[in-house]
Kinemage of the C-alpha trace (Angstrom):
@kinemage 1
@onewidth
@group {chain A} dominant
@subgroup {mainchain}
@vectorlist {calphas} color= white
{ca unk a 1} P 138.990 135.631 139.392
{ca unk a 2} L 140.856 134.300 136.068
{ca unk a 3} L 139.140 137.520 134.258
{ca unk a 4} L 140.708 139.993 137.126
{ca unk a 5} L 144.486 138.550 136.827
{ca unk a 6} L 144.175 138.648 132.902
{ca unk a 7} L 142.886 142.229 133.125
{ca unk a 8} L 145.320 143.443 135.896
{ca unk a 9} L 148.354 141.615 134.149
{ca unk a 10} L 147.246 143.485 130.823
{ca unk a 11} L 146.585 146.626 132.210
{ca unk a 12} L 150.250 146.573 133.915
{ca unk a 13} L 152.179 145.350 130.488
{ca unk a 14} L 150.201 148.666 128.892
{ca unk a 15} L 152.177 150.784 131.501
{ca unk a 16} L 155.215 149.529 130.557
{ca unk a 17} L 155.165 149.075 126.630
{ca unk a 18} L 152.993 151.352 125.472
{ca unk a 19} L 153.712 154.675 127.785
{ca unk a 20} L 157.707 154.550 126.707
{ca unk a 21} L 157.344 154.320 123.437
{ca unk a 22} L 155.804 157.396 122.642
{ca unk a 23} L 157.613 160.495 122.242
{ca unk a 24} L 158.883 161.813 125.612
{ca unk a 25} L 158.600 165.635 125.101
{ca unk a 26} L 161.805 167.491 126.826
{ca unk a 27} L 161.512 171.085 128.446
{ca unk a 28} L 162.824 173.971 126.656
{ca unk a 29} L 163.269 176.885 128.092
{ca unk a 30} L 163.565 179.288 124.627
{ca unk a 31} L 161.086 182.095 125.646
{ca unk a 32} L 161.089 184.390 128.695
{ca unk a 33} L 157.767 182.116 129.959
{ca unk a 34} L 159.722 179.279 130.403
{ca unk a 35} L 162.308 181.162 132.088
{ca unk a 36} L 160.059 182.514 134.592
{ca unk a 37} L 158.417 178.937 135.251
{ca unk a 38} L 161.998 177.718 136.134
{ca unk a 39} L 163.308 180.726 138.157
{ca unk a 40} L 159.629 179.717 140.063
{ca unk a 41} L 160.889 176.203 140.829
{ca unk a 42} L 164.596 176.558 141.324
{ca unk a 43} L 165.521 180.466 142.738
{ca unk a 44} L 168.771 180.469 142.079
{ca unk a 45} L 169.371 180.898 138.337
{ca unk a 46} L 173.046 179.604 138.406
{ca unk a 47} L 172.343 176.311 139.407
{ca unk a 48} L 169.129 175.921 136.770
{ca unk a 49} L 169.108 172.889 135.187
{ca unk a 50} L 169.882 172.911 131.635
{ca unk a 51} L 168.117 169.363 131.084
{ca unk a 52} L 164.488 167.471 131.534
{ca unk a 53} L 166.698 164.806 133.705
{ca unk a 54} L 168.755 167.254 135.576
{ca unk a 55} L 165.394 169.020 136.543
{ca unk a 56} L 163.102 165.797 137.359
{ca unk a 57} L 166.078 164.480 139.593
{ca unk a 58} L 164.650 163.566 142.783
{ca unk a 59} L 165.481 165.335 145.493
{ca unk a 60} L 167.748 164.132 148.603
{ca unk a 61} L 165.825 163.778 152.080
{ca unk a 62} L 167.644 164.812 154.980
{ca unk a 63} L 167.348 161.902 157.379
{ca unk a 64} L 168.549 163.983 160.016
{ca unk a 65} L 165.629 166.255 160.322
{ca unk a 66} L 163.060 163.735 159.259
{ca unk a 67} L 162.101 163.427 162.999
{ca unk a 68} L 160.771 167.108 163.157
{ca unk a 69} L 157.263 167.475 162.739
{ca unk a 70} L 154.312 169.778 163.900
{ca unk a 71} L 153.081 166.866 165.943
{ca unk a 72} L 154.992 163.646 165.768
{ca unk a 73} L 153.702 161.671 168.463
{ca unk a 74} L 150.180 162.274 166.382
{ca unk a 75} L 151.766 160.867 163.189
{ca unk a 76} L 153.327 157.676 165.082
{ca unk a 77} L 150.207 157.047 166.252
{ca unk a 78} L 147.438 157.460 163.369
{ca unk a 79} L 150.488 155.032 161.276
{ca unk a 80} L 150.376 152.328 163.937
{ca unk a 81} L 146.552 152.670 164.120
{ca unk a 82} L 146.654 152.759 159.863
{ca unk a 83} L 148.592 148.939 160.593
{ca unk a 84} L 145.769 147.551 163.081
{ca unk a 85} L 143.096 149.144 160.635
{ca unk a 86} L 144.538 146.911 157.763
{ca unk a 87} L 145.054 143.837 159.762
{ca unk a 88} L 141.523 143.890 161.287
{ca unk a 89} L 140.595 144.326 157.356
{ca unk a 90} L 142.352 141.155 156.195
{ca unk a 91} L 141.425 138.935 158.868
{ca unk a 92} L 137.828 139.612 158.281
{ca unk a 93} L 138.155 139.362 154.805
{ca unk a 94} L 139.511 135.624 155.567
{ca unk a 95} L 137.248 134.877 157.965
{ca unk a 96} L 133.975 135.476 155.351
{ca unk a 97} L 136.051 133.584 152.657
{ca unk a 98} L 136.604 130.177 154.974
{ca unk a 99} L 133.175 130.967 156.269
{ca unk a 100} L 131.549 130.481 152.353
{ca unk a 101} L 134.140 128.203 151.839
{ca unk a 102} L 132.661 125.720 154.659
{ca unk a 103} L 129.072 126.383 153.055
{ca unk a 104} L 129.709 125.754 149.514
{ca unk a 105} L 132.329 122.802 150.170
{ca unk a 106} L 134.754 123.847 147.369
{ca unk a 107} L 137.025 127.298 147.724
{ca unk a 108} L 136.935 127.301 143.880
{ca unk a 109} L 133.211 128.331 143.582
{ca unk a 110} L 133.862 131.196 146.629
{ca unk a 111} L 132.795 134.710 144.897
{ca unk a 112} L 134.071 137.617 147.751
{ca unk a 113} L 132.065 140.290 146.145
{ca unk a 114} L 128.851 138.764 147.349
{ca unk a 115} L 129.708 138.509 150.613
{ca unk a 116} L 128.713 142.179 152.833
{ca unk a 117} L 131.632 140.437 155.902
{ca unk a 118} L 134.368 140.178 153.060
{ca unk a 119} L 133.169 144.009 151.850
{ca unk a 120} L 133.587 144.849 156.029
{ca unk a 121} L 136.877 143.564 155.595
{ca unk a 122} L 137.681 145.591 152.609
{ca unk a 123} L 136.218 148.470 153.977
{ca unk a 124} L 138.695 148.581 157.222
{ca unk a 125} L 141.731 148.214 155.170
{ca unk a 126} L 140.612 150.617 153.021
{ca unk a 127} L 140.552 152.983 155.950
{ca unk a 128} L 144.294 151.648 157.457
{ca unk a 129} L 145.502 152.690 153.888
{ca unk a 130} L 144.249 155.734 154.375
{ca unk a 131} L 145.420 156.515 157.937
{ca unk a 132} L 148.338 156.079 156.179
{ca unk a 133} L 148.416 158.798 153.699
{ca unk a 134} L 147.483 160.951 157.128
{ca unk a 135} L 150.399 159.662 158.568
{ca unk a 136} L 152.692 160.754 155.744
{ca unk a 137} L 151.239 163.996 155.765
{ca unk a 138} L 152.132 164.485 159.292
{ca unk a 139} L 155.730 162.964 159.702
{ca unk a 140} L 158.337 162.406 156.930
{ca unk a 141} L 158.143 159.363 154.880
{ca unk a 142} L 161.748 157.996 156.504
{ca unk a 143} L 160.059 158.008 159.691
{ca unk a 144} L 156.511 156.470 158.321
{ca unk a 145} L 158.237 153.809 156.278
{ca unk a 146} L 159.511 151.689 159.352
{ca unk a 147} L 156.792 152.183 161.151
{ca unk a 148} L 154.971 150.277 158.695
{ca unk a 149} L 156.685 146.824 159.887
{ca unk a 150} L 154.464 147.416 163.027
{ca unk a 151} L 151.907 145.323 160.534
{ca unk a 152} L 153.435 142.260 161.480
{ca unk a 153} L 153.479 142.490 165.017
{ca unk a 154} L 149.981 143.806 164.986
{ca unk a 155} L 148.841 141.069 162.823
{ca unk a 156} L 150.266 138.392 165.736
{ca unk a 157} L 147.385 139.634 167.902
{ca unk a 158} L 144.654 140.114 165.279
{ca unk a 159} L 144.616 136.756 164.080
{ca unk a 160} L 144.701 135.295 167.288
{ca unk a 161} L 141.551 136.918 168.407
{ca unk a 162} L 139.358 137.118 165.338
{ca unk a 163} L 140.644 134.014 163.452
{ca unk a 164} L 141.600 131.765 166.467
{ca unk a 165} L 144.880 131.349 164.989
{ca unk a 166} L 147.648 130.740 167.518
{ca unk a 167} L 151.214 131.593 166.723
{ca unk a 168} L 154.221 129.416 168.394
{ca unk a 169} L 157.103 130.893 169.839
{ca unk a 170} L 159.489 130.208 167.130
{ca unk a 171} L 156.862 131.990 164.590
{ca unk a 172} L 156.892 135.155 167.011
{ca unk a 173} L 160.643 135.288 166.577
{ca unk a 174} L 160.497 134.748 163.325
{ca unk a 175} L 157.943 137.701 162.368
{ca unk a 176} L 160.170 139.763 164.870
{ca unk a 177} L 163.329 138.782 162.637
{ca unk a 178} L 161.042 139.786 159.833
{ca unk a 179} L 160.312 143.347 161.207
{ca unk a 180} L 164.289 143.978 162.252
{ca unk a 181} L 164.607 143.019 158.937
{ca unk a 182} L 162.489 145.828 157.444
{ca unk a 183} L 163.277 148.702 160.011
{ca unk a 184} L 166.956 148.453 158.592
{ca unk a 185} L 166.353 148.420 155.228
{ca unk a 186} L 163.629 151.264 154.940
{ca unk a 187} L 166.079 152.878 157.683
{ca unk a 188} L 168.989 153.077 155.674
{ca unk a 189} L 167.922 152.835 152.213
{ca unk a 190} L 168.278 155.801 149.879
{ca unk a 191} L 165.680 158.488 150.528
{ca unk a 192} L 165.019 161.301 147.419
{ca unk a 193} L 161.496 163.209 146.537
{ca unk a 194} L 160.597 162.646 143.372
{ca unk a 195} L 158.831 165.475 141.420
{ca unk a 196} L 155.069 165.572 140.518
{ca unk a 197} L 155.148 167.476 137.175
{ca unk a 198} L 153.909 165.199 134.237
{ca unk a 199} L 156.785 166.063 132.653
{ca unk a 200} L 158.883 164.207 134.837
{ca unk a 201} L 156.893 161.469 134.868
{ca unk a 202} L 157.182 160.584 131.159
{ca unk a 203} L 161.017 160.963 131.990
{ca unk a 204} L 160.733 158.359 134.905
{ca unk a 205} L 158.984 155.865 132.818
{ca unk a 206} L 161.584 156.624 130.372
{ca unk a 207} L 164.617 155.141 132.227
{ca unk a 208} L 165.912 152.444 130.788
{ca unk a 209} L 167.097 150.796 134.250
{ca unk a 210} L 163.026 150.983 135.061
{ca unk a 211} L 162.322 148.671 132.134
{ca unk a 212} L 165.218 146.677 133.252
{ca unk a 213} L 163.322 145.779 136.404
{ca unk a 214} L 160.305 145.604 135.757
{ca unk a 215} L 161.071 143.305 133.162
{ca unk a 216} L 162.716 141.450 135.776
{ca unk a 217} L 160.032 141.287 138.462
{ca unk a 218} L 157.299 140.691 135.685
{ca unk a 219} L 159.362 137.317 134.300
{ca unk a 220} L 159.278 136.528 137.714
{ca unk a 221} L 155.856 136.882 138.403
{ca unk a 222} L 154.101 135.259 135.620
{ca unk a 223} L 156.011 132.085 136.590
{ca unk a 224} L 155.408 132.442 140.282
{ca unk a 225} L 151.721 132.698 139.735
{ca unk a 226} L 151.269 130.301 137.184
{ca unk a 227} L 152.851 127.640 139.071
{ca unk a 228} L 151.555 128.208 141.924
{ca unk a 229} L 148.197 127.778 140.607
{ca unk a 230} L 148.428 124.519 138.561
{ca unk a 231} L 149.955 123.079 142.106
{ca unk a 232} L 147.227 124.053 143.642
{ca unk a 233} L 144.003 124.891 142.276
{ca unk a 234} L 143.395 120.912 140.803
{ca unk a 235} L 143.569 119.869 144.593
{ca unk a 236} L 141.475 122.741 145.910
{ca unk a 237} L 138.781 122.196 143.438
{ca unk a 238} L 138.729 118.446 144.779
{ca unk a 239} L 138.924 118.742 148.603
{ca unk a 240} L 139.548 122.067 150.977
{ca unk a 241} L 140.924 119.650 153.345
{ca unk a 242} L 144.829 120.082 152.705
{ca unk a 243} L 145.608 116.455 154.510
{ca unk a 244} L 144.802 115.236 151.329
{ca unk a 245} L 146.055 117.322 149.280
{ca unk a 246} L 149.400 115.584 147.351
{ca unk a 247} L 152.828 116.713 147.933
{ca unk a 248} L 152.807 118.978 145.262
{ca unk a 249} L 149.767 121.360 146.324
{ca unk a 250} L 151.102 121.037 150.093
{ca unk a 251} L 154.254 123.008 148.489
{ca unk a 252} L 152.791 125.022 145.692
{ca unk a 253} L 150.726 126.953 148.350
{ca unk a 254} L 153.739 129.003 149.931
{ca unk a 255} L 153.978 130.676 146.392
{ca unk a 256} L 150.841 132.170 147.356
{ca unk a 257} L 152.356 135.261 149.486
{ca unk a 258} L 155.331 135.294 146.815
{ca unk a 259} L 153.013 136.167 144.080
{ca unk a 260} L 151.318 138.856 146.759
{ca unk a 261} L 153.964 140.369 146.940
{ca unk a 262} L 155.263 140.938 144.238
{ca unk a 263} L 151.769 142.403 143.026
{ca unk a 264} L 151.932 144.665 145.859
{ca unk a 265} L 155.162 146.512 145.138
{ca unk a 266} L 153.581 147.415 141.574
{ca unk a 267} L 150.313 148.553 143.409
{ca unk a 268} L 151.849 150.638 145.876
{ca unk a 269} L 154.393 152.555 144.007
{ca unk a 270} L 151.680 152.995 141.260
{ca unk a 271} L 149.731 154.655 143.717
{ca unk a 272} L 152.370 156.491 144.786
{ca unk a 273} L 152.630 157.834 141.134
{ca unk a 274} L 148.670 159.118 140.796
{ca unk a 275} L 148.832 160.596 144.068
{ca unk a 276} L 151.316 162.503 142.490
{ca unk a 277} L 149.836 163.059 139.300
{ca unk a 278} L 146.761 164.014 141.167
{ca unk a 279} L 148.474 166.387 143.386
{ca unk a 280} L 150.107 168.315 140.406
{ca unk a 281} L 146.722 168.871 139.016
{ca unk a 282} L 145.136 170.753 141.893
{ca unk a 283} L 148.331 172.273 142.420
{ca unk a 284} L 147.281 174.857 139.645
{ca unk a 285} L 148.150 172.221 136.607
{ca unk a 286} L 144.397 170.640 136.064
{ca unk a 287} L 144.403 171.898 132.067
{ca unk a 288} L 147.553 169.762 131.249
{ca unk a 289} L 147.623 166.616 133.755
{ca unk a 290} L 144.032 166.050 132.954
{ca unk a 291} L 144.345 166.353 129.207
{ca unk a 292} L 146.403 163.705 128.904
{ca unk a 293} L 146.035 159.846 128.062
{ca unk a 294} L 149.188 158.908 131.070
{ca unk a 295} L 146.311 159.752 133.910
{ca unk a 296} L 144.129 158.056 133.002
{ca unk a 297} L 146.625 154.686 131.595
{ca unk a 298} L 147.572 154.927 135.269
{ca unk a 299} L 144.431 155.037 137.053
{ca unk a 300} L 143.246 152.291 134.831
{ca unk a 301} L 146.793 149.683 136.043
{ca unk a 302} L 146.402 151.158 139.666
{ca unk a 303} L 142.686 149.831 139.265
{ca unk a 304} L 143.593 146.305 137.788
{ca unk a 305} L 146.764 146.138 140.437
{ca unk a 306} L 144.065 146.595 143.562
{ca unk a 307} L 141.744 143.998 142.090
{ca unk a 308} L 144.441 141.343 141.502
{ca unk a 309} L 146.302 142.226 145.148
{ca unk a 310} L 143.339 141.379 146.772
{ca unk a 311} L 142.431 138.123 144.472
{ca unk a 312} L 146.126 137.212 145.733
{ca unk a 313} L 145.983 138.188 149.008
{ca unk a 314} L 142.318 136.481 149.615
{ca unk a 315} L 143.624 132.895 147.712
{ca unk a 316} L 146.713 133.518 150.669
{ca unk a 317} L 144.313 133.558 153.694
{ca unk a 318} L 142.511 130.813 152.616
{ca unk a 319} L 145.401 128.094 152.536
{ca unk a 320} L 147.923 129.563 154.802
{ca unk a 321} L 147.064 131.206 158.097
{ca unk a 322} L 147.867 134.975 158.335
{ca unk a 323} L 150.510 134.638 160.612
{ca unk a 324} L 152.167 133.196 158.068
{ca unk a 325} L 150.932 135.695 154.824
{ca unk a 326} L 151.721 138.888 156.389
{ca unk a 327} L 155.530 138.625 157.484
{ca unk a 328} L 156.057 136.965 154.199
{ca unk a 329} L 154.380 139.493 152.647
{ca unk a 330} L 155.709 142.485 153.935
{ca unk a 331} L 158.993 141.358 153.505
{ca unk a 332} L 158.657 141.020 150.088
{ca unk a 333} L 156.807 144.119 149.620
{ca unk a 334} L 159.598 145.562 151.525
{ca unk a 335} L 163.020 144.121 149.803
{ca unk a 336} L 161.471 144.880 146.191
{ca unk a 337} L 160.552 148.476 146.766
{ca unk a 338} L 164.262 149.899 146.542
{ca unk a 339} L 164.382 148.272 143.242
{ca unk a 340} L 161.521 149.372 141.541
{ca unk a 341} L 161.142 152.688 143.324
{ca unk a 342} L 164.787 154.107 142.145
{ca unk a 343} L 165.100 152.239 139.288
{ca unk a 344} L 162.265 154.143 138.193
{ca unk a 345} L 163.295 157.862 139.887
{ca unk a 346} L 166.848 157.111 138.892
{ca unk a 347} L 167.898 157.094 142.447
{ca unk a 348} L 169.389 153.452 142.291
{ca unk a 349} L 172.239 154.457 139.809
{ca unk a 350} L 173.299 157.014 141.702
{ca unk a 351} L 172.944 155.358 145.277
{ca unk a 352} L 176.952 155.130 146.763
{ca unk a 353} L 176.382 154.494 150.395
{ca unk a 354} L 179.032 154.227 153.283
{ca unk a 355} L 180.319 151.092 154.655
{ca unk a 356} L 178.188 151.374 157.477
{ca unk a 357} L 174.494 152.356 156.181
{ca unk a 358} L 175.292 149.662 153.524
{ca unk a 359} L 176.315 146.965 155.752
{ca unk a 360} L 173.379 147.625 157.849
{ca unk a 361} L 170.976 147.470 154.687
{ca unk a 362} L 171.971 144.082 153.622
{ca unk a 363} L 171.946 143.105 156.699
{ca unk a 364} L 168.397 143.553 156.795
{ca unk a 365} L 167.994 142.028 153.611
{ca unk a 366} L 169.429 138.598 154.963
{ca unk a 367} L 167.028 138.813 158.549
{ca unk a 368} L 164.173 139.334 155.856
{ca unk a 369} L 165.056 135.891 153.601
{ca unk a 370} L 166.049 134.068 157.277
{ca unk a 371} L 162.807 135.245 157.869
{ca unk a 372} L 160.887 133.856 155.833
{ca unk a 373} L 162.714 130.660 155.227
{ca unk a 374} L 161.992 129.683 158.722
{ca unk a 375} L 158.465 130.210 158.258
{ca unk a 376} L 158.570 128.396 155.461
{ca unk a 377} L 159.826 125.636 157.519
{ca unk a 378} L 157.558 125.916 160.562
{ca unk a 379} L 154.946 125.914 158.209
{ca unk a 380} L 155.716 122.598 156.458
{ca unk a 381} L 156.581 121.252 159.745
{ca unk a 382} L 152.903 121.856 161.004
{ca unk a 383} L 151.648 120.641 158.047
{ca unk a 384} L 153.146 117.075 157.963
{ca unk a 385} L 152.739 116.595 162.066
{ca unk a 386} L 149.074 117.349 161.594
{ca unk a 387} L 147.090 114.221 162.808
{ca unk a 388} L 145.099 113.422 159.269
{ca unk a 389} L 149.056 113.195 157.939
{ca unk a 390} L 150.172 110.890 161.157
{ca unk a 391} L 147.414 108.766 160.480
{ca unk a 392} L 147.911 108.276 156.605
{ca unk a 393} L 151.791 107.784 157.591
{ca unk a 394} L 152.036 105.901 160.511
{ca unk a 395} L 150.028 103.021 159.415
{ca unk a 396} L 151.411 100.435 157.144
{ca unk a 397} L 150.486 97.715 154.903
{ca unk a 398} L 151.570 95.106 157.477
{ca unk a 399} L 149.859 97.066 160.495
{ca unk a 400} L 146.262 97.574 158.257
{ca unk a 401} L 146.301 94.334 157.541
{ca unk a 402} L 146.582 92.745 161.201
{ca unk a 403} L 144.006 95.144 162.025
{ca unk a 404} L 141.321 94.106 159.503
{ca unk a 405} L 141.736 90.210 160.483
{ca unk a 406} L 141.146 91.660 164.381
{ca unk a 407} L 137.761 93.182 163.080
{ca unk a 408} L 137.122 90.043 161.339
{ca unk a 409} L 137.412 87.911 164.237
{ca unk a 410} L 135.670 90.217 166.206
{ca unk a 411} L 132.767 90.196 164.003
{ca unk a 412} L 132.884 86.163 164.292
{ca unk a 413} L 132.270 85.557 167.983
{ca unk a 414} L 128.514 85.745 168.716
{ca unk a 415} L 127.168 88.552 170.139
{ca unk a 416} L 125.946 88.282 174.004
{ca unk a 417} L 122.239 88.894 174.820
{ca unk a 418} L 120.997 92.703 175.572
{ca unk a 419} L 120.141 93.160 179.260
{ca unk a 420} L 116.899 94.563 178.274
{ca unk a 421} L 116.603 91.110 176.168
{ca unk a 422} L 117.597 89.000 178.718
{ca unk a 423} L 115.185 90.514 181.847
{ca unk a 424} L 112.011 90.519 179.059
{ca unk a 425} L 113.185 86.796 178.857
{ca unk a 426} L 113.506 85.686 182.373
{ca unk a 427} L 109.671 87.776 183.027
{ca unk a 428} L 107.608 85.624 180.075
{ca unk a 429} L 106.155 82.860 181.501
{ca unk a 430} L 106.865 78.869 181.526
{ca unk a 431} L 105.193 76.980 179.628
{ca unk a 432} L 102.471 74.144 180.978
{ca unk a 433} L 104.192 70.619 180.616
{ca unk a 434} L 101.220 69.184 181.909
{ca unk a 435} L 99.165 70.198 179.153
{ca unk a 436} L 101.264 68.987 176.514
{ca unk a 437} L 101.573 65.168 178.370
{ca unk a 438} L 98.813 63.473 178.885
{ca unk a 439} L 98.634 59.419 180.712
């Protein structure tokens, strides 16, 4: 599991450094060709762009007709099937890693790859994240997008009846916080299509604001995930039984789902970026998308990013229930796209929303952090009224102490006959006096 992070975390730093650096070609137009290959994307020849960022700037989605679609109610439906899919896939995944976990007696020795449940597990959400690409083939992505918060209410119900796990009241309003939360800011966040020409793309990874955040959400990661780890792993490796786990584990675990998902932004939107890649090439450019290194450099991160999501995700479900992964999760996944996602299109600069949209998207932002605060909270709270802490906690020095003289004095008094002892007793017969006195 060490090998996949250092990979992954390699493989992601390669994106970034190494892809910028190089010389980002910029489109010239000098001969008649390259005039006809513009007048093919852009029909009006007065409004042409003169530049490689004028012509790679995304486009605007009009939220207003995102609703029309050949067959919506199909779309809604294959998206909210796409969210049981995936939670049916990481429930089973969990339930074959506590399962080997119980049989080897130490989570650190758990290898998921040898176990055909956790590879059933894999296999449905592999399928939900494809019902998902349906999805966003049928309806518009503003539409898709919000729909994807369904995850945490259909997670409420999957883990109850595959894992047993049961979620309070206060934790279903706090996952339905969560998904307000996310419906507002996917609702009312800034929507543009990016382009899919390999062009473009070397002038996306070119923005300087994109190595501004991921710079930022890397320096946080690193930290999050070593930390997290040297809270925990030492106690795992000792006991799965968390009641006796120190302070310091009990609290290092919630940084779990942070380090999740902040992996998961970079995986998604790097998908995002070879589906479009990929789509360019059997859109009639194979010869030039597939002749160069950036394909490949991508499929290799998008590779490493899978692999170390679900090394995350599976060290999540093993010390925190999923009731409590998943809204965390999500929200993350959900507050950190607008970030990386423009930054990277160069959408962000350029985002000047209305009072209203914007009051509603932050908004959303604070429901998503009240979210998961509180569950943060229940969470801890469950863990320290659990009845291995009561009875490490209740009991004092004074109290342990009375108790053991009790058991002393117990063990003093002597112990009364058996019934079976006493009847064999009463049934042997007397012995003969008479033989033993003689006169």
């Amino acid at each position: 599991m060490q090998l996949a992070h250092l990979l992954a975390a390699s493989s992601l730093v390669l994106l970034l450094l190494f892809i910028p650096t190089q010389a980002l070609p910029t489109l010239d137009f000098p001969t008649n060709d390259g005039d006809l290959e513009l007048t093919e994307h852009s029909p009006t020849s007065t409004n042409s762009p003169t530049s490689t960022e004028e012509y790679c700037r995304p486009d605007t989605i009009d939220v207003s007709e995102a609703h029309q679609s050949r067959v919506p109610a199909l779309g809604v439906g294959v998206e909210l099937l796409s969210c049981v899919f995936s939670n049916v896939g990481l429930v089973i995944e969990k339930m074959a890693l506590l399962k080997e976990e119980k049989r080897l007696g130490n989570a650190a020795e758990v290898q998921s790859f040898k176990l055909p449940m956790f590879w059933l597990g894999f296999g449905s959400f592999v399928v939900g994240q494809i019902l998902s690409g349906v999805a966003l083939s049928l309806m518009s992505v503003v539409v898709v997008t919000p729909l994807g918060s369904f995850a945490v209410i259909a997670n409420l119900f999957t883990s109850y009846f595959l894992a047993g796990e049961k979620s309070g009241v206060l934790q279903v309003l706090l996952s339905l916080l969560i998904v307000t939360g996310c419906i507002l800011t996917t609702t009312f966040a800034p929507w543009e299509k990016a382009h899919d020409s390999l062009d473009c793309f070397r002038e996306y990874v070119g923005n300087q604001s994109f190595h501004t955040v991921a710079a930022i959400l890397l320096c946080t990661w690193v930290p999050v995930l070593i930390i997290s780890r040297a809270l925990v792993l030492p106690s795992q490796r000792v006991t799965s039984d968390q009641s006796q786990w120190p302070a310091h584990a009990k609290i290092g675990k919630w940084l779990y789902p942070v380090a999740a998902g902040l992996i998961s932004v970079w995986t998604i939107n790097i998908g995002c970026v070879l589906m479009r890649l990929l789509s360019q090439a059997m859109g009639g450019h194979a010869s030039e998308v597939m002749e160069s290194f950036e394909i490949y450099v991508v499929f290799v991160v998008y590779l490493g990013c899978i692999t170390l999501w679900q090394n995350l995700m599976n060290a999540c479900m093993i010390v925190l229930e999923a009731a409590f992964v998943i809204p965390i999760h999500f929200a993350l996944f959900t507050m950190l796209t607008l970030p990386l996602s423009g930054s990277l299109h160069g959408t962000l600069a350029n985002w000047h929303p209305e009072p209203g949209p914007l009051a509603a998207y932050l908004i959303g932002l604070f429901l998503n952090v009240a979210g998961m605060f509180g569950l943060l909270l229940v969470g801890s709270r469950m863990n320290s009224d659990s009845p291995a802490d009561l009875k490490v906690t209740t009991e004092d020095p004074d109290t342990s102490l009375l108790l053991d003289k009790r058991a002393a004095s117990m063990q003093s008094l002597p112990t009364a006959p058996k019934p079976a002892d006493a009847a064999a007793a009463a049934a042997a017969p007397s012995p003969d006096v008479s033989k033993d006195v003689e006169i």
